[in-house]
N, C-alpha and C positions, 0 to 999 in steps of 0.2 A: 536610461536603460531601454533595449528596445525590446520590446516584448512581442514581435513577428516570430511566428512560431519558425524554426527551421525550415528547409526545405523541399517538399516531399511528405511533411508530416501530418497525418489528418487529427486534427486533435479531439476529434469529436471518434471519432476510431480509436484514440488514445483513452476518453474517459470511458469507452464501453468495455474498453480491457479489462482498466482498471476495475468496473463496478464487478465484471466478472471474474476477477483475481479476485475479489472482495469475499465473491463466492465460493469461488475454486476453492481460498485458504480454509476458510469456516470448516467444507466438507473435508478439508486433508486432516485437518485435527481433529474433528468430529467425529470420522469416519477411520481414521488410522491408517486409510491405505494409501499407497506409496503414491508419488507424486506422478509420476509415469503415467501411471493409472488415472488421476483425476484429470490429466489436464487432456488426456484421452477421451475420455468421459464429456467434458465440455467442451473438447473440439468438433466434434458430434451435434452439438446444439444449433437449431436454427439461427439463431440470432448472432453465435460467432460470425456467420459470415462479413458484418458489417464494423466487426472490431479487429484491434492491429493483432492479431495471433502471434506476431515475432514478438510483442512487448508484452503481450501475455502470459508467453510461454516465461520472457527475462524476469519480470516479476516473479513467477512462482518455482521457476528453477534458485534463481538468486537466491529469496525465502529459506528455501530448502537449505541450500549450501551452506548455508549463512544465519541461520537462524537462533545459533545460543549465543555469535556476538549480538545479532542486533536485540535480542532480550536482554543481554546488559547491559547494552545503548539506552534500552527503554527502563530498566531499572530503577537509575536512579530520581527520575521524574513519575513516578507512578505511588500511588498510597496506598498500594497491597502488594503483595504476592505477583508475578504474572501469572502462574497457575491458574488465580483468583478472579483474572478480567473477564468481561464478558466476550466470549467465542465472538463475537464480529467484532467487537472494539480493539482487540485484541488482533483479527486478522488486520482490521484498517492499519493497527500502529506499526506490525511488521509491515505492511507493505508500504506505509509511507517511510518506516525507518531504513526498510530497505532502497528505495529511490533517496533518500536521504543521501547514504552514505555512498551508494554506487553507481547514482545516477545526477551525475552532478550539470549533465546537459539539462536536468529539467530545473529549472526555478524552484528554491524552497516555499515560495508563496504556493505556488502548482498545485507541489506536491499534497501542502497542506492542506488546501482547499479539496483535492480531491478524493482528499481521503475521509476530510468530515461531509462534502457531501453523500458517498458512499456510504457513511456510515449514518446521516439523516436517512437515507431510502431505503435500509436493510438495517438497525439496530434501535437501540432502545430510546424511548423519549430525547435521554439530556445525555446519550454517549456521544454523540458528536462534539459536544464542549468539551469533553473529557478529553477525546482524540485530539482536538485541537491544542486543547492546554500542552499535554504532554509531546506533540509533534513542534509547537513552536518553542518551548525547552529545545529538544533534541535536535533544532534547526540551529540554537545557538551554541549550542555545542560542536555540533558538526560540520554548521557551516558558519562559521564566526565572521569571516572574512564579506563573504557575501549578504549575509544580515545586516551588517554597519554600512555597506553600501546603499 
């Protein structure tokens, strides 16, 4: 398998999206206001400059669009409520459920990984195991074909 990233793509541009999607979600559910609004709000931020803003923006629009399938995707691998999870474990699993399901240019290992490192640098002790546990379920689920490879 070759694992060169496409080309064109900075992946180091890609993981700052992500850790700031990570943030972006927290404050949409957090804060209740419309997604429009947030990603307005951290397009503003210094530190976007140096993150992919088009894969920012596709994360947290998809999310949106998409968000009471991918909490049934997350469902049945989870031992509460989603209600119940913790606001950043919770944004980590949408947003890797969502690159899961509709982003299938990126690697399910990627994804994983970057969504429990996102979640070691912004969430609680031992949520990163938790994100993992439930992203690599939801990788065999979703991406069957590509796992077995």
């Amino acid at each position: 398998m070759n694992n060169t990233p496409p080309h064109g793509i900075d992946l180091a541009a890609r993981s700052r999206a992500r850790r700031r999607a990570l943030q972006a979600l927290y404050a949409w559910q957090i804060g209740g206001s419309k997604m429009g609004n947030v990603i307005e709000q951290f397009r503003h931020e210094q530190d976007m400059v140096v993150a992919d803003l088009e894969y920012f923006e596709d994360i947290l629009r998809g999310v949106e669009k998409h968000v009471k399938e991918l909490d049934d995707g997350i469902k049945p691998f989870v031992d509460r409520e989603v209600s119940q999870i913790d606001p950043i474990e919770l944004s980590a699993l949408r947003m890797g459920a969502y690159e899961l399901k509709y982003r299938p240019d990126v690697p399910y290992r990627v994804v994983i990984n970057e969504a429990v490192e996102a979640t070691k640098r912004f969430g609680a002790d031992h949520g990163h195991s938790y994100v993992n546990g439930v992203l690599d379920k939801l990788a065999t689920h979703w991406r069957t074909a590509e796992k077995r490879s």
